[in-house]
C-alpha positions in Angstrom: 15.1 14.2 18.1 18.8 15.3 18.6 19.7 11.4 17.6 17.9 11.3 14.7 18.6 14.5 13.4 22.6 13.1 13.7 21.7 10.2 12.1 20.1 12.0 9.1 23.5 14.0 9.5 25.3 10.4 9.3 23.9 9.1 6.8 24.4 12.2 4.3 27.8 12.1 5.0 27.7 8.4 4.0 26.3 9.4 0.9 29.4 11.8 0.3 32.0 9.3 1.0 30.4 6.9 -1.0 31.8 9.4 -3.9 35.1 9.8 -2.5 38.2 8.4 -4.1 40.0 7.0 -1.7 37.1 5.3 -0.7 37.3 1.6 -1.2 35.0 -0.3 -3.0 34.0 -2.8 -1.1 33.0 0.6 1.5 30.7 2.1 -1.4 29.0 -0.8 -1.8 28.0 -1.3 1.7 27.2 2.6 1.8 24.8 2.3 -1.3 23.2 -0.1 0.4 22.6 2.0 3.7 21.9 4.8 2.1 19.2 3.3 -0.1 17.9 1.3 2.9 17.6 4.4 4.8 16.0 6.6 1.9 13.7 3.9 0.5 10.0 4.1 1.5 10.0 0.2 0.9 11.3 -1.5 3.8 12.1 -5.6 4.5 9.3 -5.7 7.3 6.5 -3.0 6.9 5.7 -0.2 9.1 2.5 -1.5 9.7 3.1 -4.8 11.5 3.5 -4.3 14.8 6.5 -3.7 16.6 8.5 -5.6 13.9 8.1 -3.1 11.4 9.8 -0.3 13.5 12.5 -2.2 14.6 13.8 -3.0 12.0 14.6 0.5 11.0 15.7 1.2 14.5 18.3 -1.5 14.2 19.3 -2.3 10.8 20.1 1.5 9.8 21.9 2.6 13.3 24.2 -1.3 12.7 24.6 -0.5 8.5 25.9 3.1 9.9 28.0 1.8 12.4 29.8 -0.8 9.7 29.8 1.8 7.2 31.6 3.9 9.4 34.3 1.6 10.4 35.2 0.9 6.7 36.0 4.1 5.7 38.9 5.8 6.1 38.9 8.5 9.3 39.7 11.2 7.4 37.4 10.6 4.7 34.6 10.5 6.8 36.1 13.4 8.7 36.0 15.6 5.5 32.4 14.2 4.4 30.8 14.8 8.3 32.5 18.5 7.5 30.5 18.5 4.4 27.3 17.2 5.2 27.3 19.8 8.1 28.0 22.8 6.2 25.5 21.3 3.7 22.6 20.9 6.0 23.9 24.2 8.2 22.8 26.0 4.5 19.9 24.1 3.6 20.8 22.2 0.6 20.0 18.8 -0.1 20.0 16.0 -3.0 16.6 14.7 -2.0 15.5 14.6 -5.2 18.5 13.3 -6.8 18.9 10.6 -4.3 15.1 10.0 -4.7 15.3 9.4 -8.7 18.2 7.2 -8.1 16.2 5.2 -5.7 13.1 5.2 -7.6 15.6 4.1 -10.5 16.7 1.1 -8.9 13.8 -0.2 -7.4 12.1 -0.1 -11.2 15.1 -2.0 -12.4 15.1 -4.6 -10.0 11.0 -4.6 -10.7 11.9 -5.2 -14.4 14.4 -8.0 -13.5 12.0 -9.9 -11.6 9.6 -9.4 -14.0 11.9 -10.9 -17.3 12.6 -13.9 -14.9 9.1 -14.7 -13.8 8.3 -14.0 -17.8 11.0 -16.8 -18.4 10.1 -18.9 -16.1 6.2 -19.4 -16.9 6.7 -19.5 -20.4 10.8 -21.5 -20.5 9.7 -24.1 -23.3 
């Protein structure tokens, strides 16, 4: 459980650079995309399908990580890790923010496909 419990640690300090400044964009966006990945219930290949559906968490979070990591700036991520430590260390947590945010996007993309399937059954 010690691996998971530093990828949870990881990914949480992900989430912090994602805010950073000297962050750069093209970092955040990858990040927001991890993150979201790795914090949505909805996933490309569901849990229940065998074998597939497990792997793909076991592989496309750890490799997302991994990039994410490599595009930020070392001591950005230095500082966030710090954070997200002393942050788990006392028990807080934005699950609930990062949770409406989540929630929020997957109803807007919902929405979007919705207008565009409404367009295209009823496009004169």
């Amino acid at each position: 459980m010690r691996a998971l419990d530093d990828l949870r640690l990881e990914v949480r300090a992900l989430a912090l650079a994602a805010r950073h400044p000297l962050t750069p964009w093209y970092a955040k966006l990858l990040v927001a995309g991890v993150v979201a990945y790795a914090l949505s219930p909805i996933d490309l290949i569901p849990d229940f399908i065998p074998v597939l559906g497990l792997l793909d968490d076991l592989v496309l979070v750890p490799l997302g990580v991994w990039l994410a990591t490599r595009l930020i700036p070392r001591d950005v991520l230095a500082e966030c890790r710090a954070r997200a430590r002393e942050a788990t260390q006392h028990g807080r947590s934005a699950s609930r923010a990062a949770a409406a945010v989540i929630i929020g996007i997957w109803l807007l993309a919902a929405a979007l496909c919705a207008l565009w399937a409404w367009r295209w059954a009823f496009a004169p």
